[in-house]
C-alpha positions as CSV (number, residue, x, y, z in Angstrom):
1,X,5.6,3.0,-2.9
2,X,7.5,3.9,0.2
3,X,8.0,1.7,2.4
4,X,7.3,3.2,6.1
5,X,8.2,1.3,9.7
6,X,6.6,-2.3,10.2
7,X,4.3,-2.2,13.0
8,X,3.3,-5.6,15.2
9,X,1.6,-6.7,18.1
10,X,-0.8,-8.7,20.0
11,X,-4.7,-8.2,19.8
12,X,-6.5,-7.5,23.1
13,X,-9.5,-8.7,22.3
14,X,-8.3,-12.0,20.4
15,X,-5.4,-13.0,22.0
16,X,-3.5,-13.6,18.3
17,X,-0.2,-11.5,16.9
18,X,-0.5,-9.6,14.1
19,X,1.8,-7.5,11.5
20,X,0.7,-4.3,9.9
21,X,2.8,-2.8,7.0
22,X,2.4,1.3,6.5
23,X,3.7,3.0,3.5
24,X,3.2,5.6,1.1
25,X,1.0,5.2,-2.2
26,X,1.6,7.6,-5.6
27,X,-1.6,7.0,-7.4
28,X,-1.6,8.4,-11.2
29,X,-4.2,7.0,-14.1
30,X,-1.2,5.8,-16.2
31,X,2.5,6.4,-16.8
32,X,2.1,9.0,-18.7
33,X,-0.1,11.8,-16.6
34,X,1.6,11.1,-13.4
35,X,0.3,13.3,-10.6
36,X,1.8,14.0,-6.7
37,X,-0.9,12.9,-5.6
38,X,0.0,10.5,-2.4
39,X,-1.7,8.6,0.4
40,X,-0.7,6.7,3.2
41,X,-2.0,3.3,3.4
42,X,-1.5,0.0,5.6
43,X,-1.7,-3.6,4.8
44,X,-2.3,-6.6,7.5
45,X,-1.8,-9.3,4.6
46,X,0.9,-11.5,5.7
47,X,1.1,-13.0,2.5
48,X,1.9,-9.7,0.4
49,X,4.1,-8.1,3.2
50,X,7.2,-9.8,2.3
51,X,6.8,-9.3,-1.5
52,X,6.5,-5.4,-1.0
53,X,10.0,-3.4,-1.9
54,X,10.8,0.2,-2.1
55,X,9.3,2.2,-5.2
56,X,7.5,-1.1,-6.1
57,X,4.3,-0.5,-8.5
58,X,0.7,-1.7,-7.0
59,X,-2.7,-1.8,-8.4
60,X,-4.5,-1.0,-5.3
61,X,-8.1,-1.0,-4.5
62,X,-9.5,1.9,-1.8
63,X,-12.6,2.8,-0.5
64,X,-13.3,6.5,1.1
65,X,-15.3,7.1,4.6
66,X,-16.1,9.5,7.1
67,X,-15.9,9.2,10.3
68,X,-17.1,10.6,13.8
69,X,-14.9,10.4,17.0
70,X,-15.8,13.0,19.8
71,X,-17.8,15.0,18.1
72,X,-15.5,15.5,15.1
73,X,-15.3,14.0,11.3
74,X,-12.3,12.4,10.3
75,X,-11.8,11.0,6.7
76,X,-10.8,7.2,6.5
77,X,-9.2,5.4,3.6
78,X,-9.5,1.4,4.0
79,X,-6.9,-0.7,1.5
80,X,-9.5,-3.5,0.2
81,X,-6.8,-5.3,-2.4
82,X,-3.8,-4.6,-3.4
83,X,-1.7,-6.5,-6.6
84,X,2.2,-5.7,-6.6
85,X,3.3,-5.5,-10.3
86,X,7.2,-5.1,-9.7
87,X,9.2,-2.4,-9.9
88,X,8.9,0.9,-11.0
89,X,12.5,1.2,-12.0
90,X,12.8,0.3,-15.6
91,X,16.3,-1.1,-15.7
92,X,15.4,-3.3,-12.9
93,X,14.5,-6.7,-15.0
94,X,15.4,-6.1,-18.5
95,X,13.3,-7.8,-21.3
96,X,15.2,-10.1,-23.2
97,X,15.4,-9.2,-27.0
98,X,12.4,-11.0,-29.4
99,X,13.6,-13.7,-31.3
């Protein structure tokens, strides 16, 4: 993942701050058949936004929508859960040999 400009503010409507954490998501099936395929997505979980790092793996959970403003259709992509699994650079925490 890419990590993308932290976005906060206060809600109109409730009165109460919030934090909202955009970045960019490389989705493949495994390691092995890796794809380009990207998205960008955007977290409001407090508690995962200080664990995320640059190129950090994720098992994320989306869901897919359409929807209408002004006449036109717009797709949507809502982030229902995401797990961070660490990083995605292999020499980052070496194993330590089997004894």
């Amino acid at each position: 993942m890419k990590l993308l400009k932290q976005r906060s503010g206060v809600s109109e409507r409730t009165h109460s701050e919030w934090t909202a954490q955009p970045f960019l998501f490389e989705f493949f099936e495994s390691k092995e058949q890796r794809v380009s395929d990207k998205m960008k997505l955007e977290t409001f979980d407090t508690n995962i936004i200080p664990q995320m790092e640059e190129n950090m793996l994720a098992h994320v959970v989306v869901g897919f929508n359409v929807r209408e403003y002004d006449g036109r259709e717009f797709n949507e992509i809502k982030l229902y859960r995401m797990e961070l699994l660490g990083s995605a650079d292999p020499n980052a925490a070496k194993e330590s040999p089997a004894t």
